[in-house]
N, C-alpha and C positions, 0 to 999 in steps of 0.2 A: 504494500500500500504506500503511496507517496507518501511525503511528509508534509506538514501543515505549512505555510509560508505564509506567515502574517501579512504581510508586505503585499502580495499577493491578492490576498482575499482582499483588502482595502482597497487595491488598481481594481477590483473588479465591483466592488461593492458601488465605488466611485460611477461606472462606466454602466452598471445597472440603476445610478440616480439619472444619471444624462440621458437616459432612456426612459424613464419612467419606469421602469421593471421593478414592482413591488415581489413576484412571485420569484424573479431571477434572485433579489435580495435575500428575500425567503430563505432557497435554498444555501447560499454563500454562508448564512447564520446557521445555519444546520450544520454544516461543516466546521464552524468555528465550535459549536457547542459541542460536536463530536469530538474534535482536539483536543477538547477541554482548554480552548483560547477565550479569554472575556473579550468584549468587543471595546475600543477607544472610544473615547470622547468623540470621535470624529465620525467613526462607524457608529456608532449607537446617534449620534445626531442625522445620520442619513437613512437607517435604519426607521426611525421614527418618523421619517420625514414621509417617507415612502410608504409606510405600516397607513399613516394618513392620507395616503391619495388612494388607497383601494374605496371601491364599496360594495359593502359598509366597512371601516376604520378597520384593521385589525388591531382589535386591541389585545387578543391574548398574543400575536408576537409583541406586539410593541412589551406587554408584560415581561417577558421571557427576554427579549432585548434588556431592559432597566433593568430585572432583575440579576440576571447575569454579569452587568456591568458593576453594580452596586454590591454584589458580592465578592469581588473579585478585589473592590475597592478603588475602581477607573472613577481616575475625578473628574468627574460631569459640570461641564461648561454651562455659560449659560444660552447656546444654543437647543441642546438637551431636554432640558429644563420644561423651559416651553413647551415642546413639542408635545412629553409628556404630560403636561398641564392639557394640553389643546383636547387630546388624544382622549383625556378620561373627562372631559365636557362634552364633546363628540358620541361618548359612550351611556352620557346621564349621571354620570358619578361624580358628581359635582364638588362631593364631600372629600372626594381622593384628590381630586384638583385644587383645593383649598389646601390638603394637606403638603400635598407637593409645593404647593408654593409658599408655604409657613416656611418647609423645611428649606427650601430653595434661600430665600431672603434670610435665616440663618447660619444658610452654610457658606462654603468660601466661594461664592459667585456673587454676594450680596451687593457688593459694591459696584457689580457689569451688568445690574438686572435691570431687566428692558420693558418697554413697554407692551412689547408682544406677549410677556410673560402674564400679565392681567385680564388680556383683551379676550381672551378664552370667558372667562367669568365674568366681565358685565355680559358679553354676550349670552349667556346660560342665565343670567340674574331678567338681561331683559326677555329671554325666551317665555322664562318662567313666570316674569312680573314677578319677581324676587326682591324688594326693597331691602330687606336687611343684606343678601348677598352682594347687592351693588354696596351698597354702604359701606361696608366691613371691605368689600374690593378696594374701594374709593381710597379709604384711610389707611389701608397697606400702601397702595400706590401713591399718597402720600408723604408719607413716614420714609420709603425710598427714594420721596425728592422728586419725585414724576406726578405728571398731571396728564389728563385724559386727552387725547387728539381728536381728531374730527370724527374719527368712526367710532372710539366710545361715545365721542357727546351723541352722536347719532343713535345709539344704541342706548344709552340714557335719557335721552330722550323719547325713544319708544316706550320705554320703558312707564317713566313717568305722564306720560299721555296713555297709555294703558287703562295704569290705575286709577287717573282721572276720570275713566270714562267707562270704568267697570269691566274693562275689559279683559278680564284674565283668564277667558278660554281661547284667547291669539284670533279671535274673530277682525276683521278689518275694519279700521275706524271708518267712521262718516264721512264722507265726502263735503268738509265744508268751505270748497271752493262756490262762488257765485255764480248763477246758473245763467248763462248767458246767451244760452236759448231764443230763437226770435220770437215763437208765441210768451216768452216772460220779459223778453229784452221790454223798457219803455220805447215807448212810439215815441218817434222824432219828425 
């Protein structure tokens, strides 16, 4: 049987993201797990990247990915990070994406953590018309000195027009633009 060549599996892990190959990646972590190889920060960030463009998400590799990594003791970046955050909001587990990102902002990536790392969670907070999970998002991303950009306010914004308008079965709000119609138009 060959030998494992880390180096390797990476050129190739790489050349299955420029491709969108979720399934070629797949198999590449099969093989590192067979070797009994953890995957890099680098490979577990592409791994994950890719786990998220299948559908639906796979999140049991993405699991088997982090897990792996984390075991091994690969220190996860904060491109990782994310992705895993994304991944288990993607999945409804909203509760494990909060925790990933507790654990995230106190581990050693604290100081490189980015806004993509939140955007997961208001987006689930406004899915959900979640008021305290935006909130409690809000004030993390805060605390790390980041403020929300246009696609949270946007998603904060749904959010809070939701609840305004009782809307918390994701029904579509009312059309209150002006009906401009010529049987309402005024006669001129």
């Amino acid at each position: 049987e060959p030998r494992f060549d880390r180096r390797e599996s990476s050129k190739e892990l790489r050349r299955c993201a420029s491709r969108s190959d979720a399934a070629g990646a797949a198999r590449v972590f099969s093989r590192m797990e067979a070797a009994g190889a953890a995957p890099s920060d680098a490979d577990c960030s592409l791994l994950l990247h890719l786990c998220g463009i299948t559908t639906p998400p796979d999140v049991a590799l993405a699991a088997r990915v982090w897990e792996a990594a984390r075991a091994a003791g690969t220190p996860l970046h904060e491109p990782s990070w994310p992705g895993m955050i994304r991944l288990m909001c993607a999945h409804g587990d909203v509760a494990r994406a909060q925790a990933l990102l507790t654990d995230m902002l106190q581990g050693s990536c604290a100081d490189r953590v980015r806004l993509r790392s939140f955007s997961p969670l208001i987006a689930a907070a406004a899915d959900r018309a979640d008021a305290p999970l935006a909130a409690s998002t809000c004030e993390q991303m805060r605390a790390a000195g980041l403020a929300p950009g246009d696609a949270e306010f946007i998603m904060l914004a749904r959010l809070h027009a939701r609840r305004a308008d009782g809307d918390a079965l994701g029904e579509p709000l009312p059309d209150t633009s002006p009906d401009t119609s010529p049987a309402t138009s005024p006669a001129t």
